[in-house]
N, CA, C and O atoms as a GROMACS GRO file, in nm:
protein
  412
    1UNK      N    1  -2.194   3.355   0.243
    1UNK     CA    2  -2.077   3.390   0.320
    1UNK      C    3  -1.966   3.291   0.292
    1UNK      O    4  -1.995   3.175   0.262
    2UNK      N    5  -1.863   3.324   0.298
    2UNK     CA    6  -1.704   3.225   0.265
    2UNK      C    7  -1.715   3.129   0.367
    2UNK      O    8  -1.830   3.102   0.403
    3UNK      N    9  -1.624   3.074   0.420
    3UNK     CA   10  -1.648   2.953   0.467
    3UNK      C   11  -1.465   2.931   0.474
    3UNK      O   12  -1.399   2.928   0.370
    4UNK      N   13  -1.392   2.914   0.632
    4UNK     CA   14  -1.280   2.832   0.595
    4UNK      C   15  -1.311   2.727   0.699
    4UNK      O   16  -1.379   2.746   0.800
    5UNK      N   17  -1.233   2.574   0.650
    5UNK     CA   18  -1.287   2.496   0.721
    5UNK      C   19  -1.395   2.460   0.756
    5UNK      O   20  -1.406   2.390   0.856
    6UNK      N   21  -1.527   2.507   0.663
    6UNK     CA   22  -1.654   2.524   0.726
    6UNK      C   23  -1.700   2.570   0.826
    6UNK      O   24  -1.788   2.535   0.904
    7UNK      N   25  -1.615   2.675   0.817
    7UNK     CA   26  -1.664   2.790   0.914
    7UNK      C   27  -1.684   2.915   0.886
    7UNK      O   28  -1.602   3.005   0.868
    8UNK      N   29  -1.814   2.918   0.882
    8UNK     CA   30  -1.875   3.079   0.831
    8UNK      C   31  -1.805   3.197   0.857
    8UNK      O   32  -1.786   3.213   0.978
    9UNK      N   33  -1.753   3.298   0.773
    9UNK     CA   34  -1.731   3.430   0.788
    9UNK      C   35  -1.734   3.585   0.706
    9UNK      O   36  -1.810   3.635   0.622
   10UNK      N   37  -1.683   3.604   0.735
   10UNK     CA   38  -1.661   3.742   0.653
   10UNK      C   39  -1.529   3.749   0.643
   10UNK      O   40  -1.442   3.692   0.709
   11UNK      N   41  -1.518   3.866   0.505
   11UNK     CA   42  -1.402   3.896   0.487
   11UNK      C   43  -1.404   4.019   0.423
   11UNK      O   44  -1.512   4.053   0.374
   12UNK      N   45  -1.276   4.119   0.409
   12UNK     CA   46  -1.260   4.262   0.382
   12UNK      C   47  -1.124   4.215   0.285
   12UNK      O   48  -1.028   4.145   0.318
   13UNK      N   49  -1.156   4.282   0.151
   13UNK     CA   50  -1.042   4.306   0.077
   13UNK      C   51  -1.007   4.484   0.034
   13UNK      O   52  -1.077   4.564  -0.028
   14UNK      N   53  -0.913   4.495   0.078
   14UNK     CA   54  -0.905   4.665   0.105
   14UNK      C   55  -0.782   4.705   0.036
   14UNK      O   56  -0.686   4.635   0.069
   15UNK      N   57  -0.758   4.790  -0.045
   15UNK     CA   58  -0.641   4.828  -0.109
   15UNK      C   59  -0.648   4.998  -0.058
   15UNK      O   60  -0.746   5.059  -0.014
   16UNK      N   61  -0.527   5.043  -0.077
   16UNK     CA   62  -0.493   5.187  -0.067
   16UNK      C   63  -0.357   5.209  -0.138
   16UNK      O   64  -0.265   5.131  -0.112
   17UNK      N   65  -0.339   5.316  -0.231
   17UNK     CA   66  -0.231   5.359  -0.286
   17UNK      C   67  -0.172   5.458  -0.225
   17UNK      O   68  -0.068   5.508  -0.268
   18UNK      N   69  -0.245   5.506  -0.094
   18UNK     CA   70  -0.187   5.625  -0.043
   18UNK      C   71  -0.192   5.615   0.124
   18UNK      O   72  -0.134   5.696   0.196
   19UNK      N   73  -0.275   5.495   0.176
   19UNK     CA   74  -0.270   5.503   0.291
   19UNK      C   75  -0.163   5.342   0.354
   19UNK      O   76  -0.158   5.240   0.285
   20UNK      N   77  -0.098   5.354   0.474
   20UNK     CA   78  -0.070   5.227   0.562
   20UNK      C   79  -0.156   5.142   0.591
   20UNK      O   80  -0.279   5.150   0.586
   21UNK      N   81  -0.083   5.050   0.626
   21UNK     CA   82  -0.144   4.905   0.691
   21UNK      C   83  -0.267   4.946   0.809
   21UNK      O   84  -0.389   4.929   0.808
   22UNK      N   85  -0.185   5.003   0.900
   22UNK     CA   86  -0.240   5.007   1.004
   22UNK      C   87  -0.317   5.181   1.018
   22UNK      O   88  -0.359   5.217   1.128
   23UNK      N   89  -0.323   5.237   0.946
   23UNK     CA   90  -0.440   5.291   0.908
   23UNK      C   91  -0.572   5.200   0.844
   23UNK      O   92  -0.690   5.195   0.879
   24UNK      N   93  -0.498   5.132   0.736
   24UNK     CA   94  -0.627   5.056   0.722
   24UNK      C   95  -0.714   4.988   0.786
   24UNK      O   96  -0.836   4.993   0.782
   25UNK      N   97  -0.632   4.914   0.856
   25UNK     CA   98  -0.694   4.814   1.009
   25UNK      C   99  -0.770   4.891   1.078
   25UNK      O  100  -0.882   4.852   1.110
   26UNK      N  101  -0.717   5.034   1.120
   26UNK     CA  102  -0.778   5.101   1.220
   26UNK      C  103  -0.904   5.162   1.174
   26UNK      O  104  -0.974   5.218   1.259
   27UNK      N  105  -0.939   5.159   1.061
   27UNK     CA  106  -1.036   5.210   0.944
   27UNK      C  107  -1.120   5.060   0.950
   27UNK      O  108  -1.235   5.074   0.991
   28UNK      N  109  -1.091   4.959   0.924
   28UNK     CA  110  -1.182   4.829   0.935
   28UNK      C  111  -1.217   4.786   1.079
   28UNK      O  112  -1.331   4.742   1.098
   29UNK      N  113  -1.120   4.795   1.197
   29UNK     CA  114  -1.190   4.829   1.324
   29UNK      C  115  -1.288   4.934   1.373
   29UNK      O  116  -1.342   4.922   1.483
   30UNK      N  117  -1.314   5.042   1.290
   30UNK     CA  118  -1.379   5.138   1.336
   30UNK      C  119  -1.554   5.103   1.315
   30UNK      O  120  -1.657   5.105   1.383
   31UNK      N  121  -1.492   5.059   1.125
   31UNK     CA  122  -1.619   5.018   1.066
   31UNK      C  123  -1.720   4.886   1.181
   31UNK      O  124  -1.834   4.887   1.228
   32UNK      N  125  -1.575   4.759   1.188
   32UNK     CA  126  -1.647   4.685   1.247
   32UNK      C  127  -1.698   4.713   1.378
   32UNK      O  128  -1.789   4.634   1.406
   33UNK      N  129  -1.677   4.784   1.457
   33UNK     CA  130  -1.756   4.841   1.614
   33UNK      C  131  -1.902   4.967   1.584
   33UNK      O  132  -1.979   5.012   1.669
   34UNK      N  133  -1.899   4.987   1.475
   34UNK     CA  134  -1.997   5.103   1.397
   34UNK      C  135  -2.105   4.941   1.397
   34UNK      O  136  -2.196   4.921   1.477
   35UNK      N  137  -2.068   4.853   1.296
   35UNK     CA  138  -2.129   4.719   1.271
   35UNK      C  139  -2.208   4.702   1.353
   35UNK      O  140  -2.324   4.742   1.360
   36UNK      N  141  -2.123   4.615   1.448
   36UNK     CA  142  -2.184   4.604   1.640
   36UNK      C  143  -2.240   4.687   1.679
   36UNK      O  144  -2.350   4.653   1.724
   37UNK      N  145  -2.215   4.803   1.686
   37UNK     CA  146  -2.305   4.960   1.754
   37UNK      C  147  -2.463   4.918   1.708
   37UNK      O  148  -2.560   4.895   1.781
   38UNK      N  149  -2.455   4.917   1.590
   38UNK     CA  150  -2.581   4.883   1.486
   38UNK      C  151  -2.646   4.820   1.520
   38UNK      O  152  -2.756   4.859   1.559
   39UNK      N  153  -2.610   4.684   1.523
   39UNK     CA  154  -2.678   4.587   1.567
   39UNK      C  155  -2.743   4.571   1.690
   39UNK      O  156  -2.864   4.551   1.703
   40UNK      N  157  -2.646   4.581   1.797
   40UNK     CA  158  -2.678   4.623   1.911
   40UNK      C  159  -2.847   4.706   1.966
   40UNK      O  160  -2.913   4.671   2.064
   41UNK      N  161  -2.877   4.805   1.881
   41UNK     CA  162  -2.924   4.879   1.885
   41UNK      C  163  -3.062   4.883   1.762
   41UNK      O  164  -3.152   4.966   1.770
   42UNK      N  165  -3.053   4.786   1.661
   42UNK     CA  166  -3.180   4.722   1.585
   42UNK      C  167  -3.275   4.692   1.677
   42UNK      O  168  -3.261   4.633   1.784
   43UNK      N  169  -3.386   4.744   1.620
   43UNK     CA  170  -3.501   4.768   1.656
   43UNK      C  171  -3.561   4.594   1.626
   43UNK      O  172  -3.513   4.540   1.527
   44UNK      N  173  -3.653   4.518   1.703
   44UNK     CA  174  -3.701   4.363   1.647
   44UNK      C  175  -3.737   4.389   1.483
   44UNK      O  176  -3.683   4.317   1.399
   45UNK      N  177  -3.834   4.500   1.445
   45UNK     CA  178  -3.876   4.526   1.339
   45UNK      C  179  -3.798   4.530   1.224
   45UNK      O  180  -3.808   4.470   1.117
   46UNK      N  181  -3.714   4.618   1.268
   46UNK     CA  182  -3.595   4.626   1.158
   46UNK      C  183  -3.528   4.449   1.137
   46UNK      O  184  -3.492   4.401   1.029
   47UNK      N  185  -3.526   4.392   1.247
   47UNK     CA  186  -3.451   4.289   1.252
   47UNK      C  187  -3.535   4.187   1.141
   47UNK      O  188  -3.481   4.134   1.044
   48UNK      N  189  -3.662   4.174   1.174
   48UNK     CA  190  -3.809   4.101   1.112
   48UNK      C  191  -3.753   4.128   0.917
   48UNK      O  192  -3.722   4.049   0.828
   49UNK      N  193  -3.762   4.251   0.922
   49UNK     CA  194  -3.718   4.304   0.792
   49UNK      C  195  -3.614   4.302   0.734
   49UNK      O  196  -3.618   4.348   0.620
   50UNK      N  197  -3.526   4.269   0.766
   50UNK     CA  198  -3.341   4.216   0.692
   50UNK      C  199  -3.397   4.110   0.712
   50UNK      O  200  -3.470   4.094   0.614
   51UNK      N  201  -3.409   4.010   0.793
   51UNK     CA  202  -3.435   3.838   0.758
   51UNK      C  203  -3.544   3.837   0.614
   51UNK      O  204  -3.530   3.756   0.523
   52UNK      N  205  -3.622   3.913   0.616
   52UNK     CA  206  -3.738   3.891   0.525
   52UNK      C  207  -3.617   3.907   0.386
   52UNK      O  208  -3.587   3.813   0.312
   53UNK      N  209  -3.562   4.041   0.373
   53UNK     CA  210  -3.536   4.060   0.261
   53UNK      C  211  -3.361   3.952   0.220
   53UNK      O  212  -3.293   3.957   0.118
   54UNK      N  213  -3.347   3.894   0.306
   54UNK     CA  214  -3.223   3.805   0.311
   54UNK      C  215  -3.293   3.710   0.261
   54UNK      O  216  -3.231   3.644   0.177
   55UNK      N  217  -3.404   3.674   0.282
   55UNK     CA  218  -3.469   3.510   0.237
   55UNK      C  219  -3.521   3.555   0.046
   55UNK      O  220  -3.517   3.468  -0.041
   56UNK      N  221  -3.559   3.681   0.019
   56UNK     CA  222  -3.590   3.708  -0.054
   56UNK      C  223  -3.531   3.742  -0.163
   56UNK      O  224  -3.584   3.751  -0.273
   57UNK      N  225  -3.389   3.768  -0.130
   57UNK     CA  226  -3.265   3.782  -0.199
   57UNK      C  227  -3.250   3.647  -0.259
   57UNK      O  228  -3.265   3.621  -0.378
   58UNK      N  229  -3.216   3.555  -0.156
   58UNK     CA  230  -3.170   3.425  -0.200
   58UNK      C  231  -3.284   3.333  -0.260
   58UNK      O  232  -3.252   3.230  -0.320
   59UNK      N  233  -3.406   3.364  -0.245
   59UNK     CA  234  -3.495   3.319  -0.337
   59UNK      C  235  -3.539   3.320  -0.458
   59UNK      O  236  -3.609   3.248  -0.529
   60UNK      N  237  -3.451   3.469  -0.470
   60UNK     CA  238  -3.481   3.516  -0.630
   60UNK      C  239  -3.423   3.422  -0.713
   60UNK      O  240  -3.319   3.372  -0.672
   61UNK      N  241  -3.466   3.384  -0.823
   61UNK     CA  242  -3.430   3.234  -0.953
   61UNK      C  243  -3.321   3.310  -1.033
   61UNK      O  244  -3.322   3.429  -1.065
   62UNK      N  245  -3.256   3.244  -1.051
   62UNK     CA  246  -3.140   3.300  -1.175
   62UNK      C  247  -3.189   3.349  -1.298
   62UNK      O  248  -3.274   3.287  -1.362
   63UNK      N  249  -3.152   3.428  -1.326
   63UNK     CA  250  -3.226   3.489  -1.447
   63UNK      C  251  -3.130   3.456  -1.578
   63UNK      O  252  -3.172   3.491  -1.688
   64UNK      N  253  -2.995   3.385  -1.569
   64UNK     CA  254  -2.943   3.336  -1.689
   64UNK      C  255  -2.852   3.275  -1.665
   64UNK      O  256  -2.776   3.321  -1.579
   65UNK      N  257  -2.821   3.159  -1.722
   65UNK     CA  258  -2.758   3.002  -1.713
   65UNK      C  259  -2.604   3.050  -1.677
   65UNK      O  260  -2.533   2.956  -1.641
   66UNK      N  261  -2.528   3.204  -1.682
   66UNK     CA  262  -2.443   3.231  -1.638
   66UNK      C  263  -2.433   3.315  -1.465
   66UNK      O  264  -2.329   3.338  -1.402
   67UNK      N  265  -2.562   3.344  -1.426
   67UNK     CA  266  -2.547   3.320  -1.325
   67UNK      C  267  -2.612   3.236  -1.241
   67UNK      O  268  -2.616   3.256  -1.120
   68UNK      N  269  -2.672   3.125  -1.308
   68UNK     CA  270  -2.647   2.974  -1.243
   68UNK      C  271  -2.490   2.927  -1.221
   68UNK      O  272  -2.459   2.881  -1.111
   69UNK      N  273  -2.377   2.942  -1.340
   69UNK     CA  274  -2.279   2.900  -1.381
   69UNK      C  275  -2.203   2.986  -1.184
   69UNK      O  276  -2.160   2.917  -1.092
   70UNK      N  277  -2.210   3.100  -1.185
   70UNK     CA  278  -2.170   3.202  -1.150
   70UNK      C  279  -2.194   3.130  -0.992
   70UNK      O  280  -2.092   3.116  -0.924
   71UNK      N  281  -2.279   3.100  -0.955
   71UNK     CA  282  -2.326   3.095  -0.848
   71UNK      C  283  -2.305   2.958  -0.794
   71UNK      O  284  -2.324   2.938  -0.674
   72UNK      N  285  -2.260   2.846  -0.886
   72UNK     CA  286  -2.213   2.704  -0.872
   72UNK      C  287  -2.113   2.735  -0.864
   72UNK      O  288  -2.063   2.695  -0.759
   73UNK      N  289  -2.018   2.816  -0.950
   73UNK     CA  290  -1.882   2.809  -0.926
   73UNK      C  291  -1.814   2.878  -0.822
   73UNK      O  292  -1.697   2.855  -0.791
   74UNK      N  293  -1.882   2.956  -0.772
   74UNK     CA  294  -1.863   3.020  -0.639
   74UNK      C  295  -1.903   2.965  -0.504
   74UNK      O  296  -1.858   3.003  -0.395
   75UNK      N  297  -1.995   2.870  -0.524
   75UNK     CA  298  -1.992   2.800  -0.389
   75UNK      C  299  -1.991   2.675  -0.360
   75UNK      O  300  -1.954   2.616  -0.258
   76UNK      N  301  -2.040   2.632  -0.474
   76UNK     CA  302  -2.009   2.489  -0.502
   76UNK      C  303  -1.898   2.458  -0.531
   76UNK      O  304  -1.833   2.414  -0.437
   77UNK      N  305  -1.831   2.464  -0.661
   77UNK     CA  306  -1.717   2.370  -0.738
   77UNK      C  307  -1.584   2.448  -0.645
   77UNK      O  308  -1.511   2.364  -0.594
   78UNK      N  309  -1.557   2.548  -0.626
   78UNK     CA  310  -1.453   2.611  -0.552
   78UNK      C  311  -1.460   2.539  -0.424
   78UNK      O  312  -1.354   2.482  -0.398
   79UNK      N  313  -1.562   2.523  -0.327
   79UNK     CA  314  -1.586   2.456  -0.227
   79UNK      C  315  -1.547   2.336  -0.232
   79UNK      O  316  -1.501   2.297  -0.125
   80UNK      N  317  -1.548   2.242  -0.334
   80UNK     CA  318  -1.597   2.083  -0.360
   80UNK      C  319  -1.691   2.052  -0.255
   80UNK      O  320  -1.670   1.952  -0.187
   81UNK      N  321  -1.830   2.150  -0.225
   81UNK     CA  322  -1.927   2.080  -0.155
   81UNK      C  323  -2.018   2.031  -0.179
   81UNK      O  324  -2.061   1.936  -0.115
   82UNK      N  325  -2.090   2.098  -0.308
   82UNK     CA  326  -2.175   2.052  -0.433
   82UNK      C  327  -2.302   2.009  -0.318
   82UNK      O  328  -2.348   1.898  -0.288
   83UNK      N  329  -2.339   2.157  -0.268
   83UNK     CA  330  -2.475   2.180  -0.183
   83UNK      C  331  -2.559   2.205  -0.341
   83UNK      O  332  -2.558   2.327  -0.356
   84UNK      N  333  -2.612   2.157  -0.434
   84UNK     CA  334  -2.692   2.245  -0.487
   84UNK      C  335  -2.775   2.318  -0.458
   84UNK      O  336  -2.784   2.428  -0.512
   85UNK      N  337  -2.891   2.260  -0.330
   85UNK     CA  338  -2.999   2.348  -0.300
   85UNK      C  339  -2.924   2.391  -0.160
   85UNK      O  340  -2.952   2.339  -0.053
   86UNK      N  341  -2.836   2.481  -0.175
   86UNK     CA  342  -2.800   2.576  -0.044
   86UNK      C  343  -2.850   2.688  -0.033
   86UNK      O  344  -2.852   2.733   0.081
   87UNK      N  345  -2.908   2.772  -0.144
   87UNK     CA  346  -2.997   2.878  -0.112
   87UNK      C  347  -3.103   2.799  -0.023
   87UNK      O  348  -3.099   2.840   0.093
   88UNK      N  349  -3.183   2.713  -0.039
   88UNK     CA  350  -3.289   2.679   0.033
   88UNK      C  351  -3.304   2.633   0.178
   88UNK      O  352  -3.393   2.647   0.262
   89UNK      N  353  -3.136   2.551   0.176
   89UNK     CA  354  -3.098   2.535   0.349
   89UNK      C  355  -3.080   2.675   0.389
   89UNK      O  356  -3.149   2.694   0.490
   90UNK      N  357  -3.026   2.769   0.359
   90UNK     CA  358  -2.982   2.878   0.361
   90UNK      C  359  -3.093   2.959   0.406
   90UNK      O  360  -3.088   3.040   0.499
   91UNK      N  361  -3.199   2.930   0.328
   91UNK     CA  362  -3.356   3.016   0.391
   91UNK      C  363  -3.429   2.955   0.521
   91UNK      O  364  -3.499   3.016   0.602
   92UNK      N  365  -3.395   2.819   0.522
   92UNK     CA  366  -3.453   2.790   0.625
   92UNK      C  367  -3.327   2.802   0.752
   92UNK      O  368  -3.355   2.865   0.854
   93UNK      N  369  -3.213   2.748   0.740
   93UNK     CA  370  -3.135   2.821   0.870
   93UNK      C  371  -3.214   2.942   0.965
   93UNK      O  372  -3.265   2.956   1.076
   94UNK      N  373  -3.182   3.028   0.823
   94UNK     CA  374  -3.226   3.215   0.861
   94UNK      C  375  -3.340   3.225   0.940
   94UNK      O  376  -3.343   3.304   1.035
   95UNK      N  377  -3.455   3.139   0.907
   95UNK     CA  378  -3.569   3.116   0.982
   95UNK      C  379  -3.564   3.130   1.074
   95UNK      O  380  -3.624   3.218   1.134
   96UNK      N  381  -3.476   3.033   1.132
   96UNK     CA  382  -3.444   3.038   1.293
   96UNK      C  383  -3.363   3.094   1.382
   96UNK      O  384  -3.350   3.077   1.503
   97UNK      N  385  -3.303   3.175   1.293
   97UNK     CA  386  -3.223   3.254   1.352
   97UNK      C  387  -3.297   3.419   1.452
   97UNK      O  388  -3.374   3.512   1.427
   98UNK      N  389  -3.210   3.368   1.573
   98UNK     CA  390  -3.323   3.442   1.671
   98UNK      C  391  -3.222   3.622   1.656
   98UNK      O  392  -3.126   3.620   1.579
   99UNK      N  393  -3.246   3.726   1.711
   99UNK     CA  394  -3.214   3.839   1.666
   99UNK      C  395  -3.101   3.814   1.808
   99UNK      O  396  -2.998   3.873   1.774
  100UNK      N  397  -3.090   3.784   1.877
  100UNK     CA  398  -3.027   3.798   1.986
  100UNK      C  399  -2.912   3.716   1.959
  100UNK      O  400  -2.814   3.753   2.024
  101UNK      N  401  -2.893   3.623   1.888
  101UNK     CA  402  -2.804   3.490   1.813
  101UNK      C  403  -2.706   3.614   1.729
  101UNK      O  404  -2.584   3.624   1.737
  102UNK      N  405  -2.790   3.693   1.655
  102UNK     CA  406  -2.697   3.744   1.565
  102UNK      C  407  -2.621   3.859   1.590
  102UNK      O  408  -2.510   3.877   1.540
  103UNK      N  409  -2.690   3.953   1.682
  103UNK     CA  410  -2.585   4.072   1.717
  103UNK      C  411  -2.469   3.993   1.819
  103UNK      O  412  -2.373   4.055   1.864
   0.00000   0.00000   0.00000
């Protein structure tokens, strides 16, 4: 996730050649309360199962020295935080992350 100030978030980059601003907004508010609805409403199991496959994502090994390259330069060197092993803090955070923390 991005990070300003070291502070975790999200972000939406949205273009339209045919629609307004505030159509768009009202289109990324809709999505984000659909989000929440979701969550809200995750089952523990389901919940058990996105953490699993979130740890499993970020566990997977780079499969070529460009997306090692890829993956330093995106969170590391852009950052100047030079976490190398942040996938691994990253898995253990998630660990503890309780389902009620996250919706």
């Amino acid at each position: 996730m991005p990070t300003v100030r070291d502070v975790m978030g999200i972000y939406f980059m949205v273009q339209s050649p045919g629609k307004c601003c505030e159509h768009i907004t009202e289109s990324v508010n809709k999505h984000l309360d659909s989000m929440k609805q979701e969550a809200e409403e995750l089952e523990d199991e389901d919940f058990e199962q996105t953490v699993s496959a979130v740890q499993t994502n970020l566990q997977e090994k780079d499969k070529s020295i460009k997306e090692v390259f890829d993956r330093f330069w995106a969170k590391e060197f852009t950052t100047h935080k030079l976490t190398f092993d942040r996938q691994d803090k990253m898995c253990e955070i998630i660990k503890t992350i309780k389902k009620e923390e996250w919706q």
